[in-house]
N, C-alpha and C positions, 0 to 999 in steps of 0.2 A: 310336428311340422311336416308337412307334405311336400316333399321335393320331387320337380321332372325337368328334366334338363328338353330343350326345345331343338330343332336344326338351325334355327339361327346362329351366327357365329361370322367372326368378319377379322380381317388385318386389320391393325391396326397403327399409324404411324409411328406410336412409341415404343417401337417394335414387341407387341402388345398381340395376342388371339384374343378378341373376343366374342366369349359367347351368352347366352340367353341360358336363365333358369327362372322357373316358374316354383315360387314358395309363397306356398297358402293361395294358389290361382292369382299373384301380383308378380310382375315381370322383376327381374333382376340380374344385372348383367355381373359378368365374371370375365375376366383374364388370366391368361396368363404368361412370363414374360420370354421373352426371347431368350434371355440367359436359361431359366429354368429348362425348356425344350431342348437347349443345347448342352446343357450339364447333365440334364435327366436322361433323355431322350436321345441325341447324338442329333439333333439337326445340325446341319452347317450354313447354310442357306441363310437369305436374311430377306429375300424376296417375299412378297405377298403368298406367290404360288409354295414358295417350302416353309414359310411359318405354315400354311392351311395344312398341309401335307402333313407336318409332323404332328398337327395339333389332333387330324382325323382317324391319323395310326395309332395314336396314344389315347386318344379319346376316354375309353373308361380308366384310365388310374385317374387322367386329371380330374376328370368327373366326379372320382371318387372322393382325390383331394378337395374338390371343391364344395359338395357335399359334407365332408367332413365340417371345412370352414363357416360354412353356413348356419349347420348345426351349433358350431359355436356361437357364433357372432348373431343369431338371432334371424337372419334371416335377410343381413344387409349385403350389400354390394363387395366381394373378395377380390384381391390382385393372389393371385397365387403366386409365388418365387419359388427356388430350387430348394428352400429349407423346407417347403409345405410340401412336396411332392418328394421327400425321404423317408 
């Protein structure tokens, strides 16, 4: 399975990042949640501007995490949480 994660990526209201990966050249989106960034990661913030912030500092574990999930799940759509990202 060919994973590349894209610079797409966006807030999201359900205090949610997310972003774009491309598996097997078909788009598929990922998130992940506000609790996670701030259990994992230390964000405090809850605004658009410091979800993005935390998400672009962190960017390769979640990557990693999300990756991983993919891998599993075949190639579908992941929310990542603070249990995926330990």
């Amino acid at each position: 399975m060919r994973i590349e994660f894209t610079s797409r990526r966006h807030a999201v209201a359900a205090a949610r990042v997310a972003f774009e990966a491309n598996v097997d050249n078909r788009p598929v989106w990922c998130s992940v949640s506000l609790d996670a960034l701030n259990d994992r990661f230390g964000n405090t913030g809850t605004s658009a501007h410091a979800l993005l912030s935390a998400f672009e500092a962190n960017r390769p574990s979640i990557e990693l995490a999300a990756r991983h999930a993919l891998e599993k799940n075949g190639g579908q759509s992941v929310e990542l949480e603070t249990r995926d990202l330990e």
